[in-house]
C-alpha positions as CSV (number, residue, x, y, z in Angstrom):
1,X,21.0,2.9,-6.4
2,X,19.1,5.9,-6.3
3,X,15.5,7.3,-7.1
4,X,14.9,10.4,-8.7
5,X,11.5,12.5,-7.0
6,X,11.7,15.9,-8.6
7,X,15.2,17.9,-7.5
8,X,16.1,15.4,-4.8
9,X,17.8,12.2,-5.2
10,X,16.8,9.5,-2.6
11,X,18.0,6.0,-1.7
12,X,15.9,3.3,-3.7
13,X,14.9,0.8,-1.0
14,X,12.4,-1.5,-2.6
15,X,12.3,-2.3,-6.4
16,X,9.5,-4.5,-7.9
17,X,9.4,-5.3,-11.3
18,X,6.7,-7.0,-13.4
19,X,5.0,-8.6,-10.4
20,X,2.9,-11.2,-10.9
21,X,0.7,-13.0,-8.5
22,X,-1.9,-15.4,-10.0
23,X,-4.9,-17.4,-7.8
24,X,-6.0,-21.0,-9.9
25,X,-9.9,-21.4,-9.9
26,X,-12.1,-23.6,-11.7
27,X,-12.3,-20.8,-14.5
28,X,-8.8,-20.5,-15.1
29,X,-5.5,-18.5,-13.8
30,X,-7.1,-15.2,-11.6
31,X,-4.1,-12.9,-11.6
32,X,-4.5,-11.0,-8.3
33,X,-1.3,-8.8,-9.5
34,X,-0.7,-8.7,-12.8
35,X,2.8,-7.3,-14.2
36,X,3.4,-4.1,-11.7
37,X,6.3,-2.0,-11.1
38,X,6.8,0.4,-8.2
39,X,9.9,1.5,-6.5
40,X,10.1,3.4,-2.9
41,X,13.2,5.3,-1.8
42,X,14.5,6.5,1.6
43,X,12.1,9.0,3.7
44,X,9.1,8.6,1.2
45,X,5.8,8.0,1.0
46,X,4.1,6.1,-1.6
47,X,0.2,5.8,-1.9
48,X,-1.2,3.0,-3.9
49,X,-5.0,3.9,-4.4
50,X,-7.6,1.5,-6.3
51,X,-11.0,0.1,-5.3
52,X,-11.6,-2.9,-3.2
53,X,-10.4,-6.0,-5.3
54,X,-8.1,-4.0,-7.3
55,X,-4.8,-6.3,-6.1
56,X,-3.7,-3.8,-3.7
57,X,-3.4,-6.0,-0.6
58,X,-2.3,-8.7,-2.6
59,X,0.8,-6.9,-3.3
60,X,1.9,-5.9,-0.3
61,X,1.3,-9.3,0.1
62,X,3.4,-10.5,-2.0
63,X,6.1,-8.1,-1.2
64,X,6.9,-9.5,2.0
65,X,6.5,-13.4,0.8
66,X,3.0,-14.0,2.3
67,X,0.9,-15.3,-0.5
68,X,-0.2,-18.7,0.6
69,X,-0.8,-21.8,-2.0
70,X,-2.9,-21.6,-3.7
71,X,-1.4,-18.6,-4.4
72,X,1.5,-18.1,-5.8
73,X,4.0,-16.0,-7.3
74,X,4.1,-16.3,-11.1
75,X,6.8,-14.0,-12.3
76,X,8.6,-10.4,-11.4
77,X,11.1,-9.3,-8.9
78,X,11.0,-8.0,-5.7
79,X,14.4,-6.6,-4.6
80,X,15.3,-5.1,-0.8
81,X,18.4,-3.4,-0.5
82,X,19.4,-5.0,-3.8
83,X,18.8,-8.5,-2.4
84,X,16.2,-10.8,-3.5
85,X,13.0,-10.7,-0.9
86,X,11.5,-13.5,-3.1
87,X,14.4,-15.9,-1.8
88,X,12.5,-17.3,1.6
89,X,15.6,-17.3,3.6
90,X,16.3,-13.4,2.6
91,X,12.5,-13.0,3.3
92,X,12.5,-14.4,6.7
93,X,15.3,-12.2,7.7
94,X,13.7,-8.8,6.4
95,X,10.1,-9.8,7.4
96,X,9.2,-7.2,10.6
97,X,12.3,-6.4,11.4
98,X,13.7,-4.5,7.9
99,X,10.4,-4.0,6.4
100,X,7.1,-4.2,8.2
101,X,3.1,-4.4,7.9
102,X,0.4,-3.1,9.2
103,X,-2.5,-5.0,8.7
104,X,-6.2,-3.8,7.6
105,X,-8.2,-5.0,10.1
106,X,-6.5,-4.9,14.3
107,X,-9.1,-7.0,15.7
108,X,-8.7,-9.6,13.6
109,X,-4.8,-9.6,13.0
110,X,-4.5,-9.4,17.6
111,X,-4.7,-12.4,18.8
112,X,-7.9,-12.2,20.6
113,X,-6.7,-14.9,23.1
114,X,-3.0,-13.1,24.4
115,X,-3.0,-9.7,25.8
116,X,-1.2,-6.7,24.1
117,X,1.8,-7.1,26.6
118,X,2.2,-11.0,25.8
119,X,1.9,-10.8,21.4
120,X,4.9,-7.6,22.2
121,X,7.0,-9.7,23.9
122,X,6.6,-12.6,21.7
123,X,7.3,-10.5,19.3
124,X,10.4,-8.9,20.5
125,X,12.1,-11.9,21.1
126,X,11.6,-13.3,17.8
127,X,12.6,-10.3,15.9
128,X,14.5,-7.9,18.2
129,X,16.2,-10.8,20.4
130,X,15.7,-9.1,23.4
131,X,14.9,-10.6,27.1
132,X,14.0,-9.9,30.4
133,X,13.5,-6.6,31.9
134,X,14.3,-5.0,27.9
135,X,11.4,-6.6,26.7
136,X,8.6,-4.8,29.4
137,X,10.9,-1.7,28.7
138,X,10.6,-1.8,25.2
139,X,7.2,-2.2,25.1
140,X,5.9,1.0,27.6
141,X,8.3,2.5,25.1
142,X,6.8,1.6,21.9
143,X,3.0,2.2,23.9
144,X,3.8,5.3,24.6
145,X,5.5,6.7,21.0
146,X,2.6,5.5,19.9
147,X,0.2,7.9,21.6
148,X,-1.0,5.3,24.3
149,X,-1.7,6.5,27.7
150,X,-1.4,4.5,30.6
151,X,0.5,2.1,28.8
152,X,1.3,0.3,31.9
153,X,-2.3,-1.0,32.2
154,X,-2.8,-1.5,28.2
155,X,-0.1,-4.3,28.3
156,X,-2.4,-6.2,30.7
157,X,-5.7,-5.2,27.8
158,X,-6.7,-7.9,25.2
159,X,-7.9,-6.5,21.9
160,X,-11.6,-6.7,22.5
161,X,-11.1,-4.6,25.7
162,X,-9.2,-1.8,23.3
163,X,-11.2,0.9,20.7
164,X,-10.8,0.8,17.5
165,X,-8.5,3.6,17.6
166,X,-6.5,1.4,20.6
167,X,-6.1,-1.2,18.2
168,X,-4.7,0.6,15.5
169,X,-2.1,2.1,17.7
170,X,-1.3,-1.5,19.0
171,X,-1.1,-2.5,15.3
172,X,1.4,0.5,14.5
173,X,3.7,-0.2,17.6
174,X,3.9,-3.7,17.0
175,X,5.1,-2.8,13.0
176,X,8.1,-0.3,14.7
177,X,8.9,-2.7,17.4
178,X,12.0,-3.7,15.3
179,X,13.0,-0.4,13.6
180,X,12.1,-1.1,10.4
181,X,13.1,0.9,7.3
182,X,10.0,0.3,5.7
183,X,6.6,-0.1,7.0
184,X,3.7,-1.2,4.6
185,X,0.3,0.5,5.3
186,X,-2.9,-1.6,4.5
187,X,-6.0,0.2,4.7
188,X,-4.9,1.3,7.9
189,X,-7.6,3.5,9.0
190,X,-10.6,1.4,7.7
191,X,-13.7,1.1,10.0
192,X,-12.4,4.1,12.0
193,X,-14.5,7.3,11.9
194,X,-12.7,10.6,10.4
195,X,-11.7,12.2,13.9
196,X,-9.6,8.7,14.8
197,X,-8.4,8.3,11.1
198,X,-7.2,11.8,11.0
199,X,-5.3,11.1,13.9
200,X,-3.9,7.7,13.1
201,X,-2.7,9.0,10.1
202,X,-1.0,12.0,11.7
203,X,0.4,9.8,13.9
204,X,1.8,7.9,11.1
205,X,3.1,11.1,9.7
206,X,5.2,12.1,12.5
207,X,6.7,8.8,13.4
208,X,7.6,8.1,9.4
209,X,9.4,11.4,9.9
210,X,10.5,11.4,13.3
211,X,11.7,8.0,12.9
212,X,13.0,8.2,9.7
213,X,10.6,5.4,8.0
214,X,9.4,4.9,4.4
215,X,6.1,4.0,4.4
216,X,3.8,2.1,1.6
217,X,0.6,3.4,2.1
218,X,-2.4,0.8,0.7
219,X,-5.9,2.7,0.4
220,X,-9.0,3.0,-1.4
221,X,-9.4,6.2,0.2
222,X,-8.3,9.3,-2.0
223,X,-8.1,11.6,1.3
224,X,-5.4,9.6,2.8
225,X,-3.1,10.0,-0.2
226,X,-4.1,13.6,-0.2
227,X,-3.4,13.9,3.7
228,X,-0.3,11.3,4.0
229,X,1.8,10.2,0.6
230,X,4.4,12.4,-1.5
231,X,3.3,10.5,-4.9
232,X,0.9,7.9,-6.1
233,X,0.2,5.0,-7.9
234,X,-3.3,4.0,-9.6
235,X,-4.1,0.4,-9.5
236,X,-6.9,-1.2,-11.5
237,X,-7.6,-4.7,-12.0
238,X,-4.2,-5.6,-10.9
239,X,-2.2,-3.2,-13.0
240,X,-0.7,0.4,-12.0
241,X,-2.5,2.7,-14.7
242,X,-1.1,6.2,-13.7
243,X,1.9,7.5,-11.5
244,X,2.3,10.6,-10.5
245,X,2.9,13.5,-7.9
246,X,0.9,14.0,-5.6
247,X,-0.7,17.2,-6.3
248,X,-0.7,16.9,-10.1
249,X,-3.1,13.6,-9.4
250,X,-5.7,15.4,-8.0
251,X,-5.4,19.2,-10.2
252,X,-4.8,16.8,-13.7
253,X,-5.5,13.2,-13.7
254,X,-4.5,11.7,-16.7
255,X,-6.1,8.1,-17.3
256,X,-10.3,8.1,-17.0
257,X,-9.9,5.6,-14.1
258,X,-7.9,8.3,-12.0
259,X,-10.5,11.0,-13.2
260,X,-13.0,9.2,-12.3
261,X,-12.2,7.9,-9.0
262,X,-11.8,12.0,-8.1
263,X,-15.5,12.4,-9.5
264,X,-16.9,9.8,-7.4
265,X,-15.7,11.6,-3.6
266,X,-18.3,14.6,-2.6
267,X,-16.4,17.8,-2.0
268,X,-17.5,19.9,0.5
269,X,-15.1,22.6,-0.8
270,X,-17.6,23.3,-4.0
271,X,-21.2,23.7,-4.3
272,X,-21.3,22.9,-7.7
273,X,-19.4,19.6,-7.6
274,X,-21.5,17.1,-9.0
275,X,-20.7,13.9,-7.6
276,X,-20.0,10.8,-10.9
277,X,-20.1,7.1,-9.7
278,X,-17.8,5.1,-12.5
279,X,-20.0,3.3,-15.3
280,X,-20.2,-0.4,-15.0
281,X,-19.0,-3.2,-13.1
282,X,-15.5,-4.5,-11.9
283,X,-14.7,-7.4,-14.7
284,X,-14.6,-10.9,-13.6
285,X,-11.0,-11.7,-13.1
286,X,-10.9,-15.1,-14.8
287,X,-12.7,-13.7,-18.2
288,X,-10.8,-11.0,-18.6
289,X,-10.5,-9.0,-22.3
290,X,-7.5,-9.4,-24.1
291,X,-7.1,-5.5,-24.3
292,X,-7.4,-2.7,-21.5
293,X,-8.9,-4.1,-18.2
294,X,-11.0,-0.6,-17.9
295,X,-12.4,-0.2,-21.5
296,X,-15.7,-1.8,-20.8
297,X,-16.4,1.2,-18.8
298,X,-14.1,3.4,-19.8
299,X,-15.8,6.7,-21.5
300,X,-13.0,7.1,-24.0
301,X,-12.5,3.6,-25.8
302,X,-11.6,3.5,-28.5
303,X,-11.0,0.3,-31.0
304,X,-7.2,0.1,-30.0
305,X,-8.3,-0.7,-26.4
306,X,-9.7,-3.9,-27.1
307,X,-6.6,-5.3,-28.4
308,X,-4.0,-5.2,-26.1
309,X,-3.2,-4.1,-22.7
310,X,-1.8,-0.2,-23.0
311,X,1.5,0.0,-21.3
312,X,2.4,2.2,-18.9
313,X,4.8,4.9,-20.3
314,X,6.0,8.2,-19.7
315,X,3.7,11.3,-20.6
316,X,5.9,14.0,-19.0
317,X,8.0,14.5,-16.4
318,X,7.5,12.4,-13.4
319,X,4.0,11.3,-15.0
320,X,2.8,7.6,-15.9
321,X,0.0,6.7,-17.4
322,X,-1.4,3.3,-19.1
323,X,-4.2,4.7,-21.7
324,X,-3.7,4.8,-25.6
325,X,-5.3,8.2,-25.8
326,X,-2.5,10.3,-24.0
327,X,0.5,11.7,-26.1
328,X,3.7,9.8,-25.1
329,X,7.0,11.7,-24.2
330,X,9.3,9.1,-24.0
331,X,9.0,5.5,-24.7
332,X,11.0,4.0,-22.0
333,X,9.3,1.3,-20.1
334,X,7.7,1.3,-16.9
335,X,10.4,3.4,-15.4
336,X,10.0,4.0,-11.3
């Protein structure tokens, strides 16, 4: 299977399909993820950008099999390799050693009890089924790839002795400890200040293409995806509403979530940018409208919007986007 990205064909690892991820409450179903599609392919790097509560973590979530009850997994696909992840015994055996996480917040996801050297080697015998002497080795290793100096010492360091930055590091090392082919990215430079994020992300940069490694990149942040991914996905209220390059998202964004997500970051490159917060307020989940998720505060709606959700079809080439008031190409599904 193969993905098209422009001129260049690539190996489709990961296929989702109509995902759905639902949440029961005392007010009904709260779908988390509601019907999304996304595919990632060999050597790429795929943003998915939304604000907080958007579904995002959710997903990746779900990807890897981790929504716990009661959570659950409604509907959808979620094919590895061709192979079902859904299926708990294929799960278990792709889960950290095929395709990894990184988790948003390090000093909560480190056990604050075991010391860096101690969660690596628990880890490496799980996954990697190593022993002995190749388990200390293959933990300086991973320290040091990972931009860690005297890694010696840092095995013997629990997480609250390590900065932010540290713990980060320790977070990405323990995701490539088993040579995945796929690393999910959530929020991973959240609570860091912009000198440590820039170089957590440049980190991640080099090893993905050092190493060889897709990467899923989960962010609210509209400077990573310009710094780090080759396209992007725009998730709203559970839903991917635009797909697209990466440079054509920020120079033409078609759906008024996407344009006004870009009006909302100050520039620094402009004097005259004037800086837009988006009208409203997120909906409640469990009262949501029948039609578009975004048209309460949406600047264009129009009538249509309130009756159904739009779906997200192809504009041009390479371009998505989920809005009734953008001229369709091609009507042929949710496509990649």
């Amino acid at each position: 299977m193969t993905a098209t990205d422009g001129n260049s064909r690539t190996e489709r690892l990961l296929e989702v399909k109509d995902l759905t991820v639902g949440f029961p409450t005392r007010d009904g179903t709260v779908l988390g993820v509601d019907g999304l599609t996304l595919n990632v392919g060999s050597h790429e790097r795929l943003g998915v950008v939304g604000e907080s509560g958007s579904g995002k973590s959710v997903m990746g979530l779900a990807i890897l099999g981790m929504v716990l009850p009661p959570g659950r997994i409604m509907g959808g696909s979620v094919r590895w390799r061709g192979e079902n992840v859904l299926d708990p015994a294929v799960a278990n055996r792709v889960r950290g050693r095929e395709i990894a996480m990184i988790f948003q917040d390090p000093m909560v996801s480190l056990n604050p009890l075991k010391t860096v050297g101690a969660q690596l080697r628990e880890l490496l015998q799980r996954r990697a089924g190593l022993e002995g002497t190749g388990i200390r080795q293959r933990s300086l290793e991973l320290l040091d790839m990972v931009g860690i100096a005297n890694p010696q010492d840092r095995l013997k360091s629990y997480a609250y002795e390590l900065s932010g930055g540290m713990r980060q590091r320790v977070m990405i090392a323990t995701a490539l400890a088993c040579e995945p082919t796929l690393v999910i990215a959530d929020e991973p430079t959240t609570g860091l200040d912009v000198t440590i994020q820039d170089q957590i992300l440049t980190l991640l940069h080099d090893l993905s293409t050092e190493l060889g490694v897709s990467v899923l990149m989960i962010t609210h942040d509209l400077g990573v995806v310009a710094q780090f991914c080759d396209r992007v996905q725009v998730m709203y209220a559970g839903r991917i509403v635009e797909r697209a390059p990466i440079n054509e998202i920020f120079t033409d964004p078609q759906h008024p979530y996407s344009l006004g997500l870009l009006k909302s970051v100050p520039r620094v490159d402009r004097d005259d940018a004037e800086l837009t917060g988006i009208p409203g307020e997120p909906l409640d989940r469990a009262q949501f409208p029948p039609g578009c998720a975004f048209e309460p505060r949406c600047v264009e709606s129009r009538d249509v919007c309130q009756d159904a959700p739009p779906p997200l079809l192809k504009i041009a080439n390479r371009r998505w986007v989920a809005c009734y008031n953008r001229p369709v190409a091609e009507r042929t599904g949710s496509g990649s």
